[in-house]
N, CA, C and O atoms as a DFTB+ gen file, in Angstrom:
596 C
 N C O
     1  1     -34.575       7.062      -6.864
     2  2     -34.638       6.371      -5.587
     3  2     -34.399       7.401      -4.478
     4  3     -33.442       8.175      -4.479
     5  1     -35.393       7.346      -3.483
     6  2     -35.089       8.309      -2.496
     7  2     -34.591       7.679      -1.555
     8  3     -34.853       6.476      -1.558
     9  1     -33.541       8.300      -0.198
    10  2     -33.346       8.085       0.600
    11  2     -34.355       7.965       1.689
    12  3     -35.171       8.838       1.981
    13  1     -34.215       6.715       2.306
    14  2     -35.644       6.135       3.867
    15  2     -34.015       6.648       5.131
    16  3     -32.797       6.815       5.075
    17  1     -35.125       6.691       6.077
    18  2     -33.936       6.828       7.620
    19  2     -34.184       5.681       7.848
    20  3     -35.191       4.977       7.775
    21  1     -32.214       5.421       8.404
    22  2     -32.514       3.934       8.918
    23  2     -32.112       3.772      10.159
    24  3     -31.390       4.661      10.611
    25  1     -32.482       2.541      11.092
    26  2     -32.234       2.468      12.347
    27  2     -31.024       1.475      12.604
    28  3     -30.220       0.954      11.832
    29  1     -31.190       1.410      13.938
    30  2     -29.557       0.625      14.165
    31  2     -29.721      -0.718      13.663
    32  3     -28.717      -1.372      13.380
    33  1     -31.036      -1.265      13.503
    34  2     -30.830      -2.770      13.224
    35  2     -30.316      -2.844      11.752
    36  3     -30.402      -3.968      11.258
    37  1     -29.884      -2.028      11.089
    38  2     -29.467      -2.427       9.699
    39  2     -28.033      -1.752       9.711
    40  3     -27.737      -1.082       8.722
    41  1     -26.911      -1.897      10.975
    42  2     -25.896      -1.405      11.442
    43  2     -25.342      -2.434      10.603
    44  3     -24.671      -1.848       9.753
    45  1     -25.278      -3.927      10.383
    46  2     -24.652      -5.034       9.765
    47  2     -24.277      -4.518       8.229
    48  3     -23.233      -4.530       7.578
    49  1     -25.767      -4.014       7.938
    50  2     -25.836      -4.198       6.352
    51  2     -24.554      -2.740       5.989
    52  3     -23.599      -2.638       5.219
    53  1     -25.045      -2.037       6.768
    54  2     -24.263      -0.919       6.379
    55  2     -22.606      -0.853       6.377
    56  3     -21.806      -0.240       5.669
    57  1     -22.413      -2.040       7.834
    58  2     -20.777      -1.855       7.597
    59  2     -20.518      -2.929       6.510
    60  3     -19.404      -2.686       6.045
    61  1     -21.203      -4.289       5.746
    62  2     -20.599      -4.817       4.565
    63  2     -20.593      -3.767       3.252
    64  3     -19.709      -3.671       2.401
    65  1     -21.836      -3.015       3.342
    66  2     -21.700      -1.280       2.129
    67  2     -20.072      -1.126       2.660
    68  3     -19.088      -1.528       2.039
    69  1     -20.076      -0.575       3.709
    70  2     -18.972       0.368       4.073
    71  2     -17.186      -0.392       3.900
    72  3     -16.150       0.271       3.867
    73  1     -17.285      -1.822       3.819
    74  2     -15.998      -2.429       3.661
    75  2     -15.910      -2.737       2.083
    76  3     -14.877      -3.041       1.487
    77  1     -17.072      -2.611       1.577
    78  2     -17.204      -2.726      -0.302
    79  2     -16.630      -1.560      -0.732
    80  3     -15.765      -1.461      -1.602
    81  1     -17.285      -0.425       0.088
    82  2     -16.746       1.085      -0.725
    83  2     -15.489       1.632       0.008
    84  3     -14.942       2.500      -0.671
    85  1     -15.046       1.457       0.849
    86  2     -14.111       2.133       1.775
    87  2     -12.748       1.083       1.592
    88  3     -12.983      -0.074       1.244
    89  1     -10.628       1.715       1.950
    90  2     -10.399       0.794       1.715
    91  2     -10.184       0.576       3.557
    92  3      -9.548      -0.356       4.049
    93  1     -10.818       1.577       4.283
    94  2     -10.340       1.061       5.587
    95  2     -11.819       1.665       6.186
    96  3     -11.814       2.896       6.200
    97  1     -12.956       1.114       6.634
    98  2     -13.757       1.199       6.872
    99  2     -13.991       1.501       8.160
   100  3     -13.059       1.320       8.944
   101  1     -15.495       2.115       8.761
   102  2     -15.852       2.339       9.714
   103  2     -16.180       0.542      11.014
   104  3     -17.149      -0.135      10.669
   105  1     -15.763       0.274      11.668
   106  2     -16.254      -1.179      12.319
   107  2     -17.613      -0.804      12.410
   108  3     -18.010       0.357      12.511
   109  1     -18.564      -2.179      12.358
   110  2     -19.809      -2.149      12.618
   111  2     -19.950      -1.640      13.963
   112  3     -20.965      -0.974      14.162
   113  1     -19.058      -1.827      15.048
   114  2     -19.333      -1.115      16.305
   115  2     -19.798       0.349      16.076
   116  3     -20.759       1.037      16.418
   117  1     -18.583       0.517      15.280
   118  2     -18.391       2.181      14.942
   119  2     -19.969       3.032      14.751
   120  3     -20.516       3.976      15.320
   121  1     -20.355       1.996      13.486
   122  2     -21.449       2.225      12.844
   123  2     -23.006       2.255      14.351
   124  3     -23.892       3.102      14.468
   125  1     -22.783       1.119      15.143
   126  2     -23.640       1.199      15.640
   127  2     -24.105       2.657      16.866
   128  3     -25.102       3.275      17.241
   129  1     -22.797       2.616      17.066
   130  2     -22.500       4.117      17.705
   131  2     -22.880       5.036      17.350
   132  3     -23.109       5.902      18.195
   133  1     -23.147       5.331      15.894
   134  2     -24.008       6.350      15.394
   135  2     -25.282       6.379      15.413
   136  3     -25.920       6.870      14.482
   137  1     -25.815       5.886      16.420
   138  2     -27.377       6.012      16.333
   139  2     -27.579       6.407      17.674
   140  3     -26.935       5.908      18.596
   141  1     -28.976       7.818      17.928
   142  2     -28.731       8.429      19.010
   143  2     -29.543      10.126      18.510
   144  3     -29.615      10.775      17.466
   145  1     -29.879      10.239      19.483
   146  2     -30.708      11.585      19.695
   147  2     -29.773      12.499      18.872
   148  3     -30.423      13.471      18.486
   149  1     -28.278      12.557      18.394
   150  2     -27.325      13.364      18.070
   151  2     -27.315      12.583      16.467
   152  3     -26.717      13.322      15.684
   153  1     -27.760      11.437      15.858
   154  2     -27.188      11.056      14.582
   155  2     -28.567      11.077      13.674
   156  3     -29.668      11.163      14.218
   157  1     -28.426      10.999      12.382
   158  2     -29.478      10.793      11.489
   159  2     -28.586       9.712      10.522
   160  3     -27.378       9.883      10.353
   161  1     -29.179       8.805      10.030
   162  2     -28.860       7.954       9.242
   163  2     -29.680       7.679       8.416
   164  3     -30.735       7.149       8.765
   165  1     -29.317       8.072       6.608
   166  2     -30.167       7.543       5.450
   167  2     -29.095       6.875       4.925
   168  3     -27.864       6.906       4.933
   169  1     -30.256       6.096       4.344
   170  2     -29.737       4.901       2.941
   171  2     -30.404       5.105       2.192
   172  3     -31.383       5.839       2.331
   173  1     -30.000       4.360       0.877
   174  2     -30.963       3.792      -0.556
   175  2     -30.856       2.251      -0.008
   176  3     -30.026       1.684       0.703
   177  1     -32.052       1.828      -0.647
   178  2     -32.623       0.513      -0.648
   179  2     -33.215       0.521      -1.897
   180  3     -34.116       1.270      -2.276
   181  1     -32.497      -0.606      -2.692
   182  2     -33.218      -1.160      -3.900
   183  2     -32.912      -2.649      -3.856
   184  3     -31.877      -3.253      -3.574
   185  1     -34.691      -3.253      -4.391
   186  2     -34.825      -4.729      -4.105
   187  2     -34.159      -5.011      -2.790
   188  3     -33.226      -5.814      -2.773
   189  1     -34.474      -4.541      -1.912
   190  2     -34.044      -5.216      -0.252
   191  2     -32.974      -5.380      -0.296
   192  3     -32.599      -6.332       0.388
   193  1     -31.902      -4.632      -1.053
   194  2     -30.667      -4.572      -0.679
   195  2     -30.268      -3.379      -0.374
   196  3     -30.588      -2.561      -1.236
   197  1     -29.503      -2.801       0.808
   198  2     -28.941      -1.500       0.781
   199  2     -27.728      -1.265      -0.082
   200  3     -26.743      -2.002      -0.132
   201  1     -27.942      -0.011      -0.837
   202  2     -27.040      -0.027      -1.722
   203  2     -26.269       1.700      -1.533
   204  3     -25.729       2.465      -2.332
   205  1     -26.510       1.750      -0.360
   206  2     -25.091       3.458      -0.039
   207  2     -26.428       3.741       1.265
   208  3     -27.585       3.341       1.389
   209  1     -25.452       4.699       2.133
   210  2     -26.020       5.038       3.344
   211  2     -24.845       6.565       3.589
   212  3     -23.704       6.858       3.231
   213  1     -25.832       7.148       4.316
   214  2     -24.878       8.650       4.924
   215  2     -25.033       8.682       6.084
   216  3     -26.238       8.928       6.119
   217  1     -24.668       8.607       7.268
   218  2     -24.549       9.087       8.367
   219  2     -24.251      10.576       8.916
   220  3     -23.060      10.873       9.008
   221  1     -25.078      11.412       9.239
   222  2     -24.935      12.820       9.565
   223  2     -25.124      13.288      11.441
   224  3     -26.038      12.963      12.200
   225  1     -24.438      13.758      11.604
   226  2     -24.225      14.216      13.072
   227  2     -24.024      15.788      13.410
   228  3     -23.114      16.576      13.151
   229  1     -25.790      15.967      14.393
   230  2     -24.891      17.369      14.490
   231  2     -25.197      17.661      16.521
   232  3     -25.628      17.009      17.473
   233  1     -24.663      18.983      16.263
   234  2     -24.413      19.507      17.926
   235  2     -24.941      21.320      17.349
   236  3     -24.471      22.148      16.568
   237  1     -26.222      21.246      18.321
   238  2     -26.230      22.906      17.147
   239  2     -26.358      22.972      16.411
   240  3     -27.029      22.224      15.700
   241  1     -25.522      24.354      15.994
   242  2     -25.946      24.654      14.733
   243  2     -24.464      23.878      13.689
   244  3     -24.203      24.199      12.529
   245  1     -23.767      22.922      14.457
   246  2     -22.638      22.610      13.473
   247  2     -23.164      21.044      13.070
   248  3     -23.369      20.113      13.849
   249  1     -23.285      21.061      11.891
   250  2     -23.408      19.279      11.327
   251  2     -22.372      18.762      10.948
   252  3     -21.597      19.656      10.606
   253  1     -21.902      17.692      10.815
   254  2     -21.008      16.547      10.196
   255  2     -21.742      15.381       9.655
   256  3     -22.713      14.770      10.101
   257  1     -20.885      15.193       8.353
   258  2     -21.140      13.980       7.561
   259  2     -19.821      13.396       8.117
   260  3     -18.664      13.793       7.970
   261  1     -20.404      12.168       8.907
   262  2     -19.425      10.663       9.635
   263  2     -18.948      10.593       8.488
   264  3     -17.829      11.079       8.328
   265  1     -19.682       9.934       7.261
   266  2     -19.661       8.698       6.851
   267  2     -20.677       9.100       5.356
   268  3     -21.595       9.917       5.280
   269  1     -20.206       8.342       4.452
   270  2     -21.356       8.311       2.930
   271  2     -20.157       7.479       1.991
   272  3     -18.995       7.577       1.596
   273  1     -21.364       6.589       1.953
   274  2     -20.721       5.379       0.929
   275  2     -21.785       4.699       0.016
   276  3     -22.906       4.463       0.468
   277  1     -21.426       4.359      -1.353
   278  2     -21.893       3.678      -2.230
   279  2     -21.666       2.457      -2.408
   280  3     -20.496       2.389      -2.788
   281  1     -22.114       1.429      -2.355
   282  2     -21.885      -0.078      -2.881
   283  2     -21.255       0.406      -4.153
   284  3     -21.746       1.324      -4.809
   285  1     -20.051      -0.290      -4.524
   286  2     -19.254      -0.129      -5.781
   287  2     -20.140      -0.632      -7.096
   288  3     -20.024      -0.166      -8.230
   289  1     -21.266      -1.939      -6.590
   290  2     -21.795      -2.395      -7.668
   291  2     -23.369      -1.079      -7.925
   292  3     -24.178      -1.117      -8.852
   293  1     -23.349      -0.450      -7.204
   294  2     -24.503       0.454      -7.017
   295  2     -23.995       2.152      -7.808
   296  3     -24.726       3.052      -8.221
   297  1     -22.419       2.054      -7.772
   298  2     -22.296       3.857      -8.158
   299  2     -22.390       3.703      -9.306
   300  3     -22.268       2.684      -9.986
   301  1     -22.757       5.370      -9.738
   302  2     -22.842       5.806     -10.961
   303  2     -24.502       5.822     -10.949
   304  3     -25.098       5.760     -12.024
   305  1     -24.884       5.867     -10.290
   306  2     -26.813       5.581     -10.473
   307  2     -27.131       7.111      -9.679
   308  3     -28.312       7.288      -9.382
   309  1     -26.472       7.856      -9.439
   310  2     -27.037       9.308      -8.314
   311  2     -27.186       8.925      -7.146
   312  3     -27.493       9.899      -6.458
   313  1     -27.101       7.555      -6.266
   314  2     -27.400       7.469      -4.778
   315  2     -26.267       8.433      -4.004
   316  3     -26.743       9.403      -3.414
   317  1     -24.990       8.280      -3.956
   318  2     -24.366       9.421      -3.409
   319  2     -25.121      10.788      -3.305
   320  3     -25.441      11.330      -2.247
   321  1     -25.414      11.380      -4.884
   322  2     -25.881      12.729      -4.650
   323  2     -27.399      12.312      -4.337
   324  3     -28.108      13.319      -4.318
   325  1     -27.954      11.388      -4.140
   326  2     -29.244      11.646      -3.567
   327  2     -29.392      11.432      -1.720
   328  3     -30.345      11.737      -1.003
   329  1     -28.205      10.866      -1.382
   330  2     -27.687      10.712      -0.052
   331  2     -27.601      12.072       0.238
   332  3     -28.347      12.670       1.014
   333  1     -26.401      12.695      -0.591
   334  2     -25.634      13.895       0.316
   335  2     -26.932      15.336      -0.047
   336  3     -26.627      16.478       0.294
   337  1     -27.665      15.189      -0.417
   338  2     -29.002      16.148      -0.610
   339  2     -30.030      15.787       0.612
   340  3     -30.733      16.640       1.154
   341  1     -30.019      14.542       0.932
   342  2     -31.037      14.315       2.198
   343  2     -30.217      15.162       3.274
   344  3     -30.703      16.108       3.895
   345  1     -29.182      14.796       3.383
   346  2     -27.894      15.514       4.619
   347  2     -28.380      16.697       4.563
   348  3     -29.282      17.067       5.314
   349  1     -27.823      17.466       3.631
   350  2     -27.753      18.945       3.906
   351  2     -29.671      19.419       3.941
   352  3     -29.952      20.588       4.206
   353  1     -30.727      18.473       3.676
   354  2     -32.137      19.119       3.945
   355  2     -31.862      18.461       5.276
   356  3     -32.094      19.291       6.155
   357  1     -31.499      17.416       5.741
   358  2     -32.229      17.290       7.839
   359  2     -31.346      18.490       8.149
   360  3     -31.832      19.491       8.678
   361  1     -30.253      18.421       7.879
   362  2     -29.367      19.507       8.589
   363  2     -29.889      20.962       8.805
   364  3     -30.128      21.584       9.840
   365  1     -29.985      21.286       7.541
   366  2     -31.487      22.724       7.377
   367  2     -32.334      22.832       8.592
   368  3     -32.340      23.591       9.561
   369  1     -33.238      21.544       8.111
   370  2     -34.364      21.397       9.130
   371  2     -34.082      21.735      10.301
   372  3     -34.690      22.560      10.982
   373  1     -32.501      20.692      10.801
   374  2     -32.635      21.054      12.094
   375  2     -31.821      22.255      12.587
   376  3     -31.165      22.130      13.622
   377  1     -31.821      23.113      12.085
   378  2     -31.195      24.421      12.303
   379  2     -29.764      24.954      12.475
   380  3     -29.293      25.814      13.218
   381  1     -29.010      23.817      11.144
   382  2     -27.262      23.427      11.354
   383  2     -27.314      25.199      10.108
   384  3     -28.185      25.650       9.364
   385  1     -25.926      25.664      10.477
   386  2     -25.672      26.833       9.863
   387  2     -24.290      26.247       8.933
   388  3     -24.027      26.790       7.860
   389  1     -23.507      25.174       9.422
   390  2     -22.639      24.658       8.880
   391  2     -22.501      23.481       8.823
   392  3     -22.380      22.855       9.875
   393  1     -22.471      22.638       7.244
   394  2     -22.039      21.111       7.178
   395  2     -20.852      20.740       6.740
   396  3     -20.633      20.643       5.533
   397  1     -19.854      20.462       7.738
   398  2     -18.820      19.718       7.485
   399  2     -18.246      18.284       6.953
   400  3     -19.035      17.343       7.039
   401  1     -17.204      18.074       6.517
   402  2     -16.622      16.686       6.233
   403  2     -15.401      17.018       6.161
   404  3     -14.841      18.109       6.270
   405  1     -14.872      15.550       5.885
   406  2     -13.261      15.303       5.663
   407  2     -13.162      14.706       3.972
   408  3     -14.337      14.454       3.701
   409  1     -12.778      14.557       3.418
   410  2     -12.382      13.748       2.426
   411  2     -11.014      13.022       1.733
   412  3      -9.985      13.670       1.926
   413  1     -10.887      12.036       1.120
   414  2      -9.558      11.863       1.017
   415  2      -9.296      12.169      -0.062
   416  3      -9.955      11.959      -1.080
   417  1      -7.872      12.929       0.103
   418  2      -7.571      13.717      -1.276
   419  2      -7.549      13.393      -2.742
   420  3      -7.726      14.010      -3.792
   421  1      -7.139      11.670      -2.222
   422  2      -7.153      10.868      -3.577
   423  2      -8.953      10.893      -3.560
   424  3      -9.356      10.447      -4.634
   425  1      -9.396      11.047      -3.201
   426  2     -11.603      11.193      -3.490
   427  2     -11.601      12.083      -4.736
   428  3     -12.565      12.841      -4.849
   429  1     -11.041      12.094      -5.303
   430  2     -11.799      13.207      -6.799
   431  2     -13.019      13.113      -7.099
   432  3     -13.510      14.140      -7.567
   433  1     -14.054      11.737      -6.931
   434  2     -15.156      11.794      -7.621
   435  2     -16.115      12.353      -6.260
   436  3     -17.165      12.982      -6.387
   437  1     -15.665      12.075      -5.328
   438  2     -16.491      12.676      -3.736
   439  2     -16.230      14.162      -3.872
   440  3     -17.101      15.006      -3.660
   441  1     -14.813      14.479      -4.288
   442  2     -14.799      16.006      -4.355
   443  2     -15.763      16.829      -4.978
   444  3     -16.451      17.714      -4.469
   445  1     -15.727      16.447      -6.082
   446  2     -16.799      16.586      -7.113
   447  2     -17.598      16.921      -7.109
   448  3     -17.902      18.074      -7.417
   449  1     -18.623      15.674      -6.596
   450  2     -20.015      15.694      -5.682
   451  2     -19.929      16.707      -4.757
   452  3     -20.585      17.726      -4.968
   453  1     -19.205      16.617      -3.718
   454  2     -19.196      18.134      -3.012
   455  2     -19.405      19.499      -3.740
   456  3     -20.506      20.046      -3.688
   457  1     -18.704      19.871      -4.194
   458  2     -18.187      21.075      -5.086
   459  2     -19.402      21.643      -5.958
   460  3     -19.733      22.786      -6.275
   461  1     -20.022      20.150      -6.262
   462  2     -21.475      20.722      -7.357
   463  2     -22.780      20.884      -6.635
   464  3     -23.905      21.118      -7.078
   465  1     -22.234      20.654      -5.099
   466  2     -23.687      21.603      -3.824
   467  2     -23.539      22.469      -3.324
   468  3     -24.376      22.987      -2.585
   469  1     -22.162      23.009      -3.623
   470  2     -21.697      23.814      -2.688
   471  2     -20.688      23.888      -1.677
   472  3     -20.727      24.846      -0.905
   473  1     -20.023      23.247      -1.592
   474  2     -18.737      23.001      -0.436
   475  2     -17.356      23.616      -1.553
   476  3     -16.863      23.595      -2.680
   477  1     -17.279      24.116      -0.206
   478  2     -15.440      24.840       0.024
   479  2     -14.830      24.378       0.770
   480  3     -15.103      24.302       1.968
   481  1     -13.480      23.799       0.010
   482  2     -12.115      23.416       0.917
   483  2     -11.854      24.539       1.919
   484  3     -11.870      25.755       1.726
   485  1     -11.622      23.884       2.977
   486  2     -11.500      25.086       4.426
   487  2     -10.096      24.791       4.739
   488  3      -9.386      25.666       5.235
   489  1      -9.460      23.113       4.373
   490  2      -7.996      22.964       5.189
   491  2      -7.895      22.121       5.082
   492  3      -8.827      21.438       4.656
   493  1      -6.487      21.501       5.448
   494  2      -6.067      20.320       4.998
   495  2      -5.905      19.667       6.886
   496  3      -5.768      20.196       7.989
   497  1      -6.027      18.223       6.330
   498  2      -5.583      17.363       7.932
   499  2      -4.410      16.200       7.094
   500  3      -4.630      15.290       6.294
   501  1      -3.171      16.704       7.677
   502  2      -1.726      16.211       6.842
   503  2      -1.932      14.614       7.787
   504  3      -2.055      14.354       8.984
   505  1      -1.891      13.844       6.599
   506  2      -1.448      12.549       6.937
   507  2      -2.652      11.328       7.903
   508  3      -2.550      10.214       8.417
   509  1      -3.899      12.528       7.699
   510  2      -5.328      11.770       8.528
   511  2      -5.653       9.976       7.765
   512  3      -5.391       8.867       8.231
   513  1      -6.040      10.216       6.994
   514  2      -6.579       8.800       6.283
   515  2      -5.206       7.354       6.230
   516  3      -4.143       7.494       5.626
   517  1      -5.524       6.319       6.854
   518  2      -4.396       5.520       6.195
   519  2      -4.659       4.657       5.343
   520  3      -5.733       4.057       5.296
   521  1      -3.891       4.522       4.715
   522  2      -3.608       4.212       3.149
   523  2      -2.904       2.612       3.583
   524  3      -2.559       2.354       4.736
   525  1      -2.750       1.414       2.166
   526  2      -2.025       0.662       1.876
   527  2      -0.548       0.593       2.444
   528  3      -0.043      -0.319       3.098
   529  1      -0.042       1.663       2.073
   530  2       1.360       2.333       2.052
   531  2       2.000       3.634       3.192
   532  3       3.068       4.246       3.201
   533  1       0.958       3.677       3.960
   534  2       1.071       4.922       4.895
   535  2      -0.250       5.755       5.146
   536  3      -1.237       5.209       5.638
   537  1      -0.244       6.631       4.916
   538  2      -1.553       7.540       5.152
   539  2      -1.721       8.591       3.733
   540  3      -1.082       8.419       2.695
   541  1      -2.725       9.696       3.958
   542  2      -2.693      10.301       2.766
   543  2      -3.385      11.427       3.765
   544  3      -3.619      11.210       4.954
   545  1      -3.716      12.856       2.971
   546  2      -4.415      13.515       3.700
   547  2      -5.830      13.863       3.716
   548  3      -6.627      13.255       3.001
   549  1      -6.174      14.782       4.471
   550  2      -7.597      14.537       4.430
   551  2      -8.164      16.122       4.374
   552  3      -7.560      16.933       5.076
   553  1      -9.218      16.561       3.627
   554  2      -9.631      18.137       2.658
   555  2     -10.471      17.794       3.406
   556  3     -11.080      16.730       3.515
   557  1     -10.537      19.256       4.256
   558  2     -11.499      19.341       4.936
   559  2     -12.424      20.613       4.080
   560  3     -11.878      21.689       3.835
   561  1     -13.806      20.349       3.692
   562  2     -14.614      21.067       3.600
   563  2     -16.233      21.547       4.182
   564  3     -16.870      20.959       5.056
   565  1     -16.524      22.380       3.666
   566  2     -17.873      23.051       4.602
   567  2     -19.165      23.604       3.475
   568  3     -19.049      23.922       2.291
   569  1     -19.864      23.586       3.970
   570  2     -21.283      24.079       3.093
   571  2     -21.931      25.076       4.152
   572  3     -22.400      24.604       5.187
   573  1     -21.966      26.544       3.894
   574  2     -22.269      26.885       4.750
   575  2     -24.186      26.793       4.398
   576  3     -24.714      26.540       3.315
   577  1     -24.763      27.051       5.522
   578  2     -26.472      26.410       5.204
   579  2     -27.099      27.989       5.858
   580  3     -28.063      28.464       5.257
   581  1     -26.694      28.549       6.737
   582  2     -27.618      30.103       6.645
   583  2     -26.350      30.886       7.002
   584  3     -25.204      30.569       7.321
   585  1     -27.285      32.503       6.746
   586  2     -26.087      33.510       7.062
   587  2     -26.113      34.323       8.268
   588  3     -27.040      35.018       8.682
   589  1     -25.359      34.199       8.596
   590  2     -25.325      34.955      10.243
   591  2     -25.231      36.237      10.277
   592  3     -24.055      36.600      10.234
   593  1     -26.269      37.399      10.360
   594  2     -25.559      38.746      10.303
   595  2     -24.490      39.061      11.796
   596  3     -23.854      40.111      11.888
């Protein structure tokens, strides 16, 4: 299944993805906010349901991944890694030298996925994500995408 770009009118579908997979989610406002001369947004769609979406943002040559989530009833099928592979090709395209994220430390299986494209832990953000019980922190990593002499 390949990733389609999607537009703001499927901002709904994406924040019920995003409150299935997340335990403190982006608001659909949030979500709608990401659309804009500055955002790219892919999903998977199978049988007219969206089933994971990535949101990527860049300025320059620096990109950020907002956002990448799987419908819980959808993981384990490759949409994550077929998400986070569309990211880092628009990012290419559009002439990003670095793709960033955050992750939460308890993420082992997101780490993962990172780690097997290429991303390096750059730093930690103490106490970013909140949790049930408080917060947790947040691994910041990078993919670098060209080399600068």
């Amino acid at each position: 299944m390949l990733p389609v770009l999607l537009s703001e009118d499927m901002s709904s579908q994406m924040a019920i993805v995003a409150s299935r997979a997340h335990s403190h989610p982006m608001s659909e406002a949030s979500i709608k906010s990401c659309f804009g001369h500055l955002y790219t947004s892919f999903g998977i769609i199978e049988d007219d349901s969206l089933c994971g979406f990535a949101i990527l943002h860049q300025i320059f040559e620096d990109a950020t991944l907002m956002d990448i989530c799987v419908d819980p009833l959808s993981q384990g099928k490759g949409f994550g890694k077929a998400l986070l592979t569309a990211v880092i090709a628009a990012s290419k395209e559009k002439g990003a030298e670095v793709l960033l994220l955050e992750v939460r430390q308890s993420g082992s299986t997101a780490r993962a996925l990172y780690e097997s494209l290429g991303f390096e832990t750059t730093g930690v953000r103490k106490g970013y994500y909140k949790t049930q019980t408080g917060t947790e922190d947040a691994i910041l990593m990078q993919l670098v995408l060209t080399i600068t002499d």
